[in-house]
SESE-381418 format. One record per residue (C-alpha): residue number from 1; x, y, z. Coordinates in steps of 0.5 Angstrom, whole numbers, plus 500, padded with zeros to 3 digits. Example, Ala and Ser with C-alpha at 12.3 -4.5 7.8 and 13.67 -1.06 7.14 Angstrom:
REM residues 2
<num: 1	c1: 525	c2: 491	c3: 516>
<num: 2	c1: 527	c2: 498	c3: 514>
//
This chain:
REM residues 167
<num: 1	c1: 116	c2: 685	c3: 719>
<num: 2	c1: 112	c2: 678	c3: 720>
<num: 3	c1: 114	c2: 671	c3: 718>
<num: 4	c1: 110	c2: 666	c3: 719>
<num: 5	c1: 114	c2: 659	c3: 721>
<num: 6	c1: 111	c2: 653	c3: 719>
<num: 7	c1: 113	c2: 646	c3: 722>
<num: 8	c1: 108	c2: 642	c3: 717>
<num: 9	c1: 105	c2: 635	c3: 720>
<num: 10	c1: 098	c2: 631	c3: 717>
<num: 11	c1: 094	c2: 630	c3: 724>
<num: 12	c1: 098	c2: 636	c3: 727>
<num: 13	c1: 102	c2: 642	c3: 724>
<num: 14	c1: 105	c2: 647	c3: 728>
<num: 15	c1: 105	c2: 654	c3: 726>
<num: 16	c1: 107	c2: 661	c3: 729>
<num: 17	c1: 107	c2: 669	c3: 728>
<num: 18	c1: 114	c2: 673	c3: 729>
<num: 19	c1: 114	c2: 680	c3: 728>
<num: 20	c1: 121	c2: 684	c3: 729>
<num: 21	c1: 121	c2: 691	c3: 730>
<num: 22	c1: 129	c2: 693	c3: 730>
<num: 23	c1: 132	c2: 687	c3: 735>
<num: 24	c1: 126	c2: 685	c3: 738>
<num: 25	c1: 122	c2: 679	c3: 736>
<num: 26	c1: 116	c2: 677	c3: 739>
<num: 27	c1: 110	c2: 672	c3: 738>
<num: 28	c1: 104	c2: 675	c3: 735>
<num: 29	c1: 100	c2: 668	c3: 735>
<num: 30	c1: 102	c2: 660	c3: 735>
<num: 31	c1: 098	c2: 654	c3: 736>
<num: 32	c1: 097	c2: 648	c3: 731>
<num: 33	c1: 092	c2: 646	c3: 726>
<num: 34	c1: 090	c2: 640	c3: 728>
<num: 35	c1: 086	c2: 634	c3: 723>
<num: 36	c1: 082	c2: 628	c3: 725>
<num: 37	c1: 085	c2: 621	c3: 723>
<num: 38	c1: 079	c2: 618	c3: 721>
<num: 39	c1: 077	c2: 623	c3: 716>
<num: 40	c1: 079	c2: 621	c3: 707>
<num: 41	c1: 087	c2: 625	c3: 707>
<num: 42	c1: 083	c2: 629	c3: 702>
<num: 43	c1: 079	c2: 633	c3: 708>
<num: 44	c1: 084	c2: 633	c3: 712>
<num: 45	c1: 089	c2: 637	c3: 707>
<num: 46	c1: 083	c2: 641	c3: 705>
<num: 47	c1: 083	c2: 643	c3: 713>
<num: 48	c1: 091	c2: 645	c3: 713>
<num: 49	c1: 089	c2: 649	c3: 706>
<num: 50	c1: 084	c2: 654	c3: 710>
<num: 51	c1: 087	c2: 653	c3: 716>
<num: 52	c1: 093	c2: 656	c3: 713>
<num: 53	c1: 090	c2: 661	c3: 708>
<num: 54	c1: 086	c2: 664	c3: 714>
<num: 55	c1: 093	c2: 664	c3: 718>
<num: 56	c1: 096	c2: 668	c3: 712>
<num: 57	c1: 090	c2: 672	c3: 711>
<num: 58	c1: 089	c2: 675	c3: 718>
<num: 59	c1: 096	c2: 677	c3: 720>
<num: 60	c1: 099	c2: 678	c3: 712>
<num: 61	c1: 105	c2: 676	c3: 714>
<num: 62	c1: 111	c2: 679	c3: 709>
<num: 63	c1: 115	c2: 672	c3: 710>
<num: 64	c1: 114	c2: 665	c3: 710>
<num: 65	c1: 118	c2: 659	c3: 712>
<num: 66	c1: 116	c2: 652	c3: 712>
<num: 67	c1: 121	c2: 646	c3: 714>
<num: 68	c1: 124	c2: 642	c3: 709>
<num: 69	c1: 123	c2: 635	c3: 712>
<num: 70	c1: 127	c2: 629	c3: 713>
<num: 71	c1: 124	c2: 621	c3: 714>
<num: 72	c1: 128	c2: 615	c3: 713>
<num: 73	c1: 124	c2: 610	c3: 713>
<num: 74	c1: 117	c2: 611	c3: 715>
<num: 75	c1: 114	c2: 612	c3: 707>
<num: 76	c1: 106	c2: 613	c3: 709>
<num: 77	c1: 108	c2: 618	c3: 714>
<num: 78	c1: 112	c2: 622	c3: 710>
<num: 79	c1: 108	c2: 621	c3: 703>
<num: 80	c1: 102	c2: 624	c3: 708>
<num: 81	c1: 106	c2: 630	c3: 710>
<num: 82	c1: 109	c2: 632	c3: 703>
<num: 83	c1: 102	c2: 633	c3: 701>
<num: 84	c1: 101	c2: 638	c3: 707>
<num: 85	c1: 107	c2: 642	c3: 705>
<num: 86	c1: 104	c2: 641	c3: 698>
<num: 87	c1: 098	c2: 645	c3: 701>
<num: 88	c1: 102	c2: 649	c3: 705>
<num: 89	c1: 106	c2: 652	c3: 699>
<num: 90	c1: 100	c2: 653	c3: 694>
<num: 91	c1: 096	c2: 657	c3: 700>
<num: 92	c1: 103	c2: 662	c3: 701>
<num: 93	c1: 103	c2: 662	c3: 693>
<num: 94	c1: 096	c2: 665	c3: 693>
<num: 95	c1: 098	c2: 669	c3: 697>
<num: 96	c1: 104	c2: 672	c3: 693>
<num: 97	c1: 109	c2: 668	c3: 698>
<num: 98	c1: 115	c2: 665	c3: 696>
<num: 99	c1: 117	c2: 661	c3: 702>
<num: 100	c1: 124	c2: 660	c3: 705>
<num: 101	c1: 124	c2: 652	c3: 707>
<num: 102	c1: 129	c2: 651	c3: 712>
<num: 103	c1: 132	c2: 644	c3: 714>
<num: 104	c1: 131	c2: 642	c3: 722>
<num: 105	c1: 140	c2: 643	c3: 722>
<num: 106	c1: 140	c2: 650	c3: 719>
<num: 107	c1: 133	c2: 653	c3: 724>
<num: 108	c1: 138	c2: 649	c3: 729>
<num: 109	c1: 143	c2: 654	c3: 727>
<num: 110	c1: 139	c2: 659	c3: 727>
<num: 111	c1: 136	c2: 659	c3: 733>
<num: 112	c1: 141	c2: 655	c3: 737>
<num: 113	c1: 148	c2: 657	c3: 733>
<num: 114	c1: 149	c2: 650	c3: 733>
<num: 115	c1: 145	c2: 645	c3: 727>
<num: 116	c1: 147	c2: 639	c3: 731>
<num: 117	c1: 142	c2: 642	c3: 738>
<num: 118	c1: 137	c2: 637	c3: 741>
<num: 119	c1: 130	c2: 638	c3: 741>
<num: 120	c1: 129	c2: 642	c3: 748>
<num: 121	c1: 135	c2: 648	c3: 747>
<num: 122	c1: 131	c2: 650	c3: 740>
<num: 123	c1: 124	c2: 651	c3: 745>
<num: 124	c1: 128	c2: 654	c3: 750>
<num: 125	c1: 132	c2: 659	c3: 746>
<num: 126	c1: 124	c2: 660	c3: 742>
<num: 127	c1: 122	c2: 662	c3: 750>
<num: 128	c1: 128	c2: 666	c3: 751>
<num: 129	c1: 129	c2: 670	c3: 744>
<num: 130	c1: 121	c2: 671	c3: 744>
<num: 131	c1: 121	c2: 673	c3: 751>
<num: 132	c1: 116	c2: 668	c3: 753>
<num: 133	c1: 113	c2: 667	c3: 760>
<num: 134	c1: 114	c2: 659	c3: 758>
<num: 135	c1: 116	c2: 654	c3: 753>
<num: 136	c1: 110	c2: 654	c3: 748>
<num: 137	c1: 106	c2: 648	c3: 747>
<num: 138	c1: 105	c2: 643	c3: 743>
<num: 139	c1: 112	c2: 642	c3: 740>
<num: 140	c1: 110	c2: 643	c3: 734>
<num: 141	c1: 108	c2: 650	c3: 736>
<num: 142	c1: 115	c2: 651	c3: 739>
<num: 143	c1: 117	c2: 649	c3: 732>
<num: 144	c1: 113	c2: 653	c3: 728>
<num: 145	c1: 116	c2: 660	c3: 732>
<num: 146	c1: 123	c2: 657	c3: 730>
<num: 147	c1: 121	c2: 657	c3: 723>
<num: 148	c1: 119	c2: 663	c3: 723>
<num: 149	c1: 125	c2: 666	c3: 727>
<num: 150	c1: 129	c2: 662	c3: 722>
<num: 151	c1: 126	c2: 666	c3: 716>
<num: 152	c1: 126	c2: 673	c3: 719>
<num: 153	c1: 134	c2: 672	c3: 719>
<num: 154	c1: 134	c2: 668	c3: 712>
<num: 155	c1: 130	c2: 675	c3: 710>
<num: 156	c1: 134	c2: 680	c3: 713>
<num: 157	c1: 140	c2: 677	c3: 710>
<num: 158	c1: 137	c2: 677	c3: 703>
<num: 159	c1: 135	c2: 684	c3: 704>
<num: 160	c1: 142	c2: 686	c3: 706>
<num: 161	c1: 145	c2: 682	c3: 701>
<num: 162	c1: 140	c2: 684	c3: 695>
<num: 163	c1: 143	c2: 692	c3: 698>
<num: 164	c1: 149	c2: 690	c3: 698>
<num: 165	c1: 149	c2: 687	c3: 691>
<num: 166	c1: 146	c2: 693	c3: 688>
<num: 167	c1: 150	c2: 699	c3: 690>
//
């Protein structure tokens, strides 16, 4: 199985591949899309768009997790980055995806087995449950790997509950 974990940004989105094979996950691919800040919102979104669709179609991942995001005060940012998500989740649609979109508490969880972890355990936790000889950088690379960490497990407990739920 394959997910694509995805931590969404304007100037810089995380992305990451993990595959599972029984229990053992690794990472395929990680790294950022980054966009120019002096180029119209329009091109920027239309770079994280293709960036994402030949993320997609290059490795075809069965699942999907975009982290749902929280700003308190900052309104321009925010706005900036719920239009990225928007092309994000139009790419998985093209692609017949429905992504899972965890909060930064339940990837925590997911990862760390506390929601309330700081920024440096979930890297170091990706690290270890990917096997990695060092910390992926940047961080929102790291993330993006949590992400998709955090969709494996949410897909593994669909699938289980769905098994569940038919016998």
């Amino acid at each position: 199985m394959l997910c694509l974990g995805i931590d969404p940004g304007i100037g810089r989105l995380g992305y990451g591949i993990v595959s599972q094979t029984g229990d053992v996950m690794r990472s395929l691919d990680y790294g950022v899309i980054s966009t120019g800040p002096g180029f119209p919102t329009a091109v920027r979104l239309g770079d994280i768009f293709r960036g994402i669709e030949e993320k997609i179609s290059s490795h075809r991942p069965d699942v999907i997790a975009v982290e749902r995001l929280y700003f308190g005060r900052n309104t321009t940012t925010a706005e900036m980055v719920w239009q990225a998500r928007g092309v994000i989740l139009l790419a998985a649609a093209r692609f017949g995806l429905v992504p899972y979109e965890p909060k930064p508490s339940e990837i925590k969880l997911a990862v760390c087995g506390s929601g309330s972890a700081d920024k440096r355990q979930v890297q170091g936790m990706v690290r270890n449950l990917l096997n990695l000889p060092e910390t992926p950088r940047p961080d929102d690379a790291a993330d993006a790997l949590a992400a998709a960490i955090t969709g494996m497990a949410l897909s593994i407990y669909d699938t289980r509950n769905a098994a569940g739920a038919v016998q």
